[in-house]
C-alpha positions as CSV (number, residue, x, y, z in Angstrom):
1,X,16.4,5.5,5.7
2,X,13.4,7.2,3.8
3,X,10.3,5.5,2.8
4,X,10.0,3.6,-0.1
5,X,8.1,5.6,-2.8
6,X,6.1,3.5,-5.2
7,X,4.5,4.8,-8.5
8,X,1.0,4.1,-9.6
9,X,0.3,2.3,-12.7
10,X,-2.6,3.0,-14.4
11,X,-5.5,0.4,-15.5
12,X,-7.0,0.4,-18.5
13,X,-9.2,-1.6,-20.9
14,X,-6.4,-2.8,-23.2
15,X,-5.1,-4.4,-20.2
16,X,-1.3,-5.0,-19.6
17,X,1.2,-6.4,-17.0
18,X,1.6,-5.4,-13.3
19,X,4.7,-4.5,-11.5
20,X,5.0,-6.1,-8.4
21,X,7.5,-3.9,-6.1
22,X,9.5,-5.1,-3.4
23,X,9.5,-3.3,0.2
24,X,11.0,-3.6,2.7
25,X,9.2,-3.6,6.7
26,X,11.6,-0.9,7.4
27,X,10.2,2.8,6.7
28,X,7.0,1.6,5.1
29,X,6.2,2.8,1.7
30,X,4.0,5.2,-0.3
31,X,2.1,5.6,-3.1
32,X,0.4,9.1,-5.1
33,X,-3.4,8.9,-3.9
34,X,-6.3,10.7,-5.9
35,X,-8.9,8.5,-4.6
36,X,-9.1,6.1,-7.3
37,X,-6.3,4.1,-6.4
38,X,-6.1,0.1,-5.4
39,X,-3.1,-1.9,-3.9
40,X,-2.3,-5.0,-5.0
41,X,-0.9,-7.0,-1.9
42,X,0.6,-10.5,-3.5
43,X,2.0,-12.6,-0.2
44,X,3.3,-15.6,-0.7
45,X,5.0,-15.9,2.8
46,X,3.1,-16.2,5.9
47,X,0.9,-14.0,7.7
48,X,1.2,-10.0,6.9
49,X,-0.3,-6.8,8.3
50,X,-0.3,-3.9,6.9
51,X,-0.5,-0.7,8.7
52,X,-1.9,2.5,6.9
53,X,-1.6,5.3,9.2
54,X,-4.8,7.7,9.4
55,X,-4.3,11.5,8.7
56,X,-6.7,13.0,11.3
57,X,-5.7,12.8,14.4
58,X,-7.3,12.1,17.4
59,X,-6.5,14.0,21.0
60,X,-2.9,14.3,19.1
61,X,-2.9,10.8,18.7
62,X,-1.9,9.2,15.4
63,X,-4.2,6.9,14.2
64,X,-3.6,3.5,11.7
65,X,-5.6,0.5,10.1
66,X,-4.6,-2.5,10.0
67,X,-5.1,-5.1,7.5
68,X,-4.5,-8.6,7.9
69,X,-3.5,-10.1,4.6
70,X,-3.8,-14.0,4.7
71,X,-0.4,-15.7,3.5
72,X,-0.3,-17.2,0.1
73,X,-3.0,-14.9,-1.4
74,X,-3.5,-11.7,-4.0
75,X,-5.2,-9.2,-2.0
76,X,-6.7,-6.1,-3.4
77,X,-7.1,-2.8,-1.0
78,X,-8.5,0.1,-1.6
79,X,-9.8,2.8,-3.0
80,X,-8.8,4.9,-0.7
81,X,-10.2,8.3,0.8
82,X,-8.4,11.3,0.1
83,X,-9.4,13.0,3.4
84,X,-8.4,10.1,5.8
85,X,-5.5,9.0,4.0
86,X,-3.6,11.2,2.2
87,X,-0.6,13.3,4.0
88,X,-0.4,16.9,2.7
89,X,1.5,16.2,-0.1
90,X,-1.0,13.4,-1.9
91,X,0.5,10.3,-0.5
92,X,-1.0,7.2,1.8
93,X,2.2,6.1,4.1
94,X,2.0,2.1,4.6
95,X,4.1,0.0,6.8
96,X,4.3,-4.1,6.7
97,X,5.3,-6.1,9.1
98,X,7.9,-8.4,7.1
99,X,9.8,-7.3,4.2
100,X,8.1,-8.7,0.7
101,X,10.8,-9.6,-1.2
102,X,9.4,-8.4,-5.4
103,X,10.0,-12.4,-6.6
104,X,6.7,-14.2,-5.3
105,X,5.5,-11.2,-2.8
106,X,5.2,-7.4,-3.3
107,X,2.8,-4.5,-4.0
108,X,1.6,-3.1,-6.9
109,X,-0.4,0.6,-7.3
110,X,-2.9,0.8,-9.7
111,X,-5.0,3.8,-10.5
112,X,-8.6,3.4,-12.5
């Protein structure tokens, strides 16, 4: 299986509604990434990490950060640098730990 690919949504003052997208813990997902970008983590199950994986490497060594999100919460993450997260086609590769199902748990990309 591929990653999911998610597509940013874009904020603005008129407001409107957010998509919440299901993943799955699988492949990860990704999401277009021009700097100004936020994820919008809604978990309503119980404890999640998120792993973002880290460009650069180290001694050939992929490296990731993880976030913690705390269960039954909206988290917002981001923005997030171009330089450190982006692969060489514009996108930030996330992986969770448990699938989020889309009903009461899911990600959202918003650009500003």
């Amino acid at each position: 299986m591929t990653t999911e690919a998610l597509t940013v949504q874009q904020a603005s003052r008129s407001g409107g509604v957010v998509v919440i997208n299901a993943v799955t813990s699988a492949n990860g997902f990704t999401f277009p990434n021009d700097g100004h970008t936020l994820l919008y983590v809604l978990n309503d199950a119980g404890a999640l990490s998120l792993v973002f994986t880290i460009r650069p490497t180290i001694d050939g060594q992929t490296v990731t950060r993880t976030v913690a999100v705390t269960a039954s919460e909206g988290w917002w993450l981001g923005p997030w640098p171009v330089e450190l997260y982006n692969d060489a086609n514009g996108l930030v590769l996330c992986t969770p730990n448990a699938d989020l199902t889309g009903t009461t748990e899911g990600v959202a990309v918003v650009s500003f």
